[in-house]
Residue, then its C-alpha position, 0 to 999 in steps of 0.5 A: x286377309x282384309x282389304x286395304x284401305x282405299x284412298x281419297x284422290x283429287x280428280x280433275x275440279x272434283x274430288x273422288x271419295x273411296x270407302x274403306x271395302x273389307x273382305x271376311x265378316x265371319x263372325x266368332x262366338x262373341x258379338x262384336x267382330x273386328x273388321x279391319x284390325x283388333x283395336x289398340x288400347x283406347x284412353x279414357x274419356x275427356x271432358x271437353x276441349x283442351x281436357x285431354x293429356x296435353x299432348x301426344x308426343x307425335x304419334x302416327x294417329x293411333x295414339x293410346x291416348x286422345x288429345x280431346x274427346x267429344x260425345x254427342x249428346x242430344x236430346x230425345x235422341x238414344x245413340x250417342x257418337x264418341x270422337x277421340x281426337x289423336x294425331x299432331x295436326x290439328x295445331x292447338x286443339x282448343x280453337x282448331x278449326x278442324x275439329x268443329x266439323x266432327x262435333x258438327x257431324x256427330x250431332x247431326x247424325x245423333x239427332x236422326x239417329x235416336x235409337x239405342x244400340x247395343x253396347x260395347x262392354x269391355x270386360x265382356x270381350x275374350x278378344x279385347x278389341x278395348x279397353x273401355x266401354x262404347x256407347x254407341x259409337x266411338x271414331x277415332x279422328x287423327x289429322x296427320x302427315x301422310x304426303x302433303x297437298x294433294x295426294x291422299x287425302x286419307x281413309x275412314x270406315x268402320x273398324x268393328x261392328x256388333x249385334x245382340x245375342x241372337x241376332x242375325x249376322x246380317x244385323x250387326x253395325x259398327x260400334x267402332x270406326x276412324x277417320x284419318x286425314x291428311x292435314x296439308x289437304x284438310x286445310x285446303x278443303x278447309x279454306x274453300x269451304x268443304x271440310x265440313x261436307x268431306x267430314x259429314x261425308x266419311x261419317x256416314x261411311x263410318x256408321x255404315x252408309x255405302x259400307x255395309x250395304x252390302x254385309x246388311x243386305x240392303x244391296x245385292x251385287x252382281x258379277x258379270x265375267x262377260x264370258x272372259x273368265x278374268x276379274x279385270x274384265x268382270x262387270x259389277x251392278x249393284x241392286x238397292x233393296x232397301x225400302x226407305x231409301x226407295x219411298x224417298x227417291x221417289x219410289x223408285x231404286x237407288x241408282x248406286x254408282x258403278x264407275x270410280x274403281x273400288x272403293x268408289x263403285x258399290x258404296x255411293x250414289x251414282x254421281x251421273x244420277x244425283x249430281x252434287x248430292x252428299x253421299x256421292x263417290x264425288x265432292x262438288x263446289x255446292x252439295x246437298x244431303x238428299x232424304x234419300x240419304x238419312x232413309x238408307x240408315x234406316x234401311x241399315x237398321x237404325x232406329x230413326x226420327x222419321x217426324x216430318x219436320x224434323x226429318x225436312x229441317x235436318x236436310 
């Protein structure tokens, strides 16, 4: 049985994000495995902003069909991010201020990233988790009503990953994802300039920063009971093994965090050792992406750019 979502709460003049966890990853004879639940119908691509169905009749954010849909696509770069826009919030789709931080992100990401990955082919799928194809990487993004400013601000994580035949289990990425927010506090972070950062933040997670860590091998966990035999009492430390991340943080381990509950401890950078870096469990005023960063993908398993100029001028 998965693991629930976790949500994303406000935490004093910071903001505490929490990753999706889940709980089985074993996999069946095919090569993509759905993580959280097996997928509802996807629509059909759209070929650009305000292309979509012109509506969604007010669905819940798991809309059959997008509102809008955007593909990175950069040059000399192989991996290519889908993002189906569903959900009522983000007023007219074609000059919402929202959905600039996606297109954003995803180009980001696919100018690191620049490796092919395996694709999802539907009709080779006895689960049909799809009904379309995906190349590399699909999110589903939905801005919705979940209970007004201030509460939860939403989830995101991948959903299913793949490997090719052969492959070992711990080799498998996501190939599917969401990120779901809700739109009163959206347009709070929105006003004081963090949106952006809060976006990039989940996208990472949704590609498997801080998410699958753990399932890739790049982070041994650690459970002490202190000798109480109970799981509220249990003590967990986290082990970075993955060697880019390590060169890029000076040569020394990442220090994972361990505070913030689940959702929190395990899946971000320590907060008291790197402060307002990105990828922490906590937003700050002013945040920065550390190398460090961008390297973990490539510890993930990621095919990257790693040219120097590049590489600096991306962060």
């Amino acid at each position: 049985m998965p693991r629930i979502f976790k949500s994303i709460a406000q935490e004093n003049a910071n903001y505490n994000f929490a990753t999706m966890d889940f709980f089985d990853l074993s996999y069946a004879d095919f090569i993509a495995i759905s993580l959280e639940y097996s997928g509802n119908a996807r629509g059909g691509n759209g070929n650009g902003r305000g292309g979509g169905n012109g509506g969604n009749d007010g669905n819940d954010g798991s809309s059959s069909e997008p509102l809008y849909t955007y593909i990175s696509n950069i040059t000399g770069s192989d991996y290519n991010i889908e993002i189906q826009f569903t959900g009522d919030g983000w007023g007219d789709i074609v000059t919402s201020p929202f959905v600039e931080a996606f297109e954003a992100a995803a180009d980001f990401l696919s100018s690191f990233i620049v490796g092919d990955r395996p694709d999802y082919i539907s009709a080779d799928d006895p689960n049909n988790f799809f009904n379309q194809d995906i190349d590399d990487m699909l999110i589903e993004a939905s801005l919705i009503s979940i209970d007004g400013s201030g509460g939860v601000l939403g989830r995101a994580g991948p959903t299913h990953i793949i490997k090719e035949t052969g492959q070992d289990d711990s080799e498998a990425l996501p190939f599917a994802g969401i990120m779901e927010f809700d739109v009163a506090d959206a347009g709070d972070y929105l006003a004081i300039d963090l949106w952006d950062d809060i976006v990039l933040h989940e996208m990472f997670h949704s590609i498997g920063l801080g998410t699958m860590w753990e399932h890739t091998g790049v982070v041994d966990v650690y459970i002490d009971d202190m000798g109480t035999k109970r799981p509220v009492d249990d003590v967990m430390t986290y082990d970075y093994l993955g060697q880019y991340a390590t060169q890029y943080n000076d040569g020394s381990e990442p220090i994972i965090e361990t505070d913030g509950g689940s959702g929190t401890a395990g899946g971000h950078w320590d907060e008291e050792t790197y402060d307002n870096e990105l990828m922490t469990g906590y937003i700050n005023d002013v945040n920065y992406l550390s190398q460090m960063s961008l390297a973990s993908l490539a510890d993930l398993g990621y095919d990257v750019k790693w040219d120097a100029t590049v590489f600096t001028e991306l962060v």
